[in-house]
C-alpha distance (Angstrom), angle and dihedral (degrees) to the residues before:
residue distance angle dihedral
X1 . . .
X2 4.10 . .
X3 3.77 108.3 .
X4 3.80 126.4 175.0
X5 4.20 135.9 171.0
X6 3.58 99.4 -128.0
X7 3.88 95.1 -129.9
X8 3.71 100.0 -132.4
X9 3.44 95.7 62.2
X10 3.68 95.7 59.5
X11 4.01 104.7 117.8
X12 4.03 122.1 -176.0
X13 3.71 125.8 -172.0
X14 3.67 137.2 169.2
X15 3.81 140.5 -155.0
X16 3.76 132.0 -150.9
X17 3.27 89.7 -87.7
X18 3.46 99.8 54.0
X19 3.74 102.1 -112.2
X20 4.10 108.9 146.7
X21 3.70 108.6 -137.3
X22 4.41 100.3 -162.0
X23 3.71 116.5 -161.4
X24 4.12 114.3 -164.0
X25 3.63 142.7 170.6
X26 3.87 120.2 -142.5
X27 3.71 127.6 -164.5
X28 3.39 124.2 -154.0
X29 4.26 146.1 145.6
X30 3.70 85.0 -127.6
X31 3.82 114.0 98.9
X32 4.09 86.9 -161.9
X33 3.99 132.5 88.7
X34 4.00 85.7 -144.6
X35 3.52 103.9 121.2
X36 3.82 101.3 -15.0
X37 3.63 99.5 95.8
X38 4.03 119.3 89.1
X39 3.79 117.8 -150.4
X40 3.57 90.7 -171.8
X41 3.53 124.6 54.8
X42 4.12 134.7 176.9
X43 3.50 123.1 -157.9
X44 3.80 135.6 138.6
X45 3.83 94.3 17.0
X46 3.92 89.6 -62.1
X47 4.23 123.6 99.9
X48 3.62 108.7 -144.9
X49 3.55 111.8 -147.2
X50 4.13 126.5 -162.3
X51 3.45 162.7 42.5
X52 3.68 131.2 6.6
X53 4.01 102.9 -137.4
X54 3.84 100.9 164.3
X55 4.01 134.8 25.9
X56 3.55 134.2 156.8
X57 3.79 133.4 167.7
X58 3.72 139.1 -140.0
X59 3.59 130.9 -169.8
X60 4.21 104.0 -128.5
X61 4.11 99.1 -129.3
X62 3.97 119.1 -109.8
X63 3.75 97.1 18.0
X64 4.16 135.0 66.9
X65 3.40 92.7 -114.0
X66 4.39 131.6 118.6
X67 4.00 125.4 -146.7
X68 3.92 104.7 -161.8
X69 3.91 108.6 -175.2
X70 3.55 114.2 -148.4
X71 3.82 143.5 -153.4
X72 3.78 115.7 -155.4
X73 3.99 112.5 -174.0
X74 3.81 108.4 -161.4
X75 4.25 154.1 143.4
X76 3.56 110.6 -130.3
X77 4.23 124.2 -112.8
């Protein structure tokens, strides 16, 4: 089961508060969301740390492979 965030996907925004909303993009051959979502992500020096609160999936045409775009709600650790 290869898996992968493709790295220029990775989104991070914050609000006043300081909540981290992290957008991502996984690829996989897997046409499931069981075990392909992180809820803890590290990028920039920072590990975001959360709840998923969106995910969809896509099949990416001509090939046996998934995109599932993720939203990661989160404070930082």
């Amino acid at each position: 089961m290869p898996r992968f965030i493709e790295c220029t996907s990775l989104s991070i925004q914050y609000d006043v508060l300081g909540v981290a909303t992290v957008s991502y993009t996984v690829v996989t051959d897997t046409p499931d969301f069981a075990g392909q979502l992180y809820n803890q992500i590290t990028a920039g020096g920072q590990t975001f740390t959360g709840y998923i609160t969106n995910a969809s999936i896509n099949s990416i045409p001509q090939t046996n492979w998934y995109e599932i775009n993720a939203t990661l709600v989160s404070t930082t650790n």
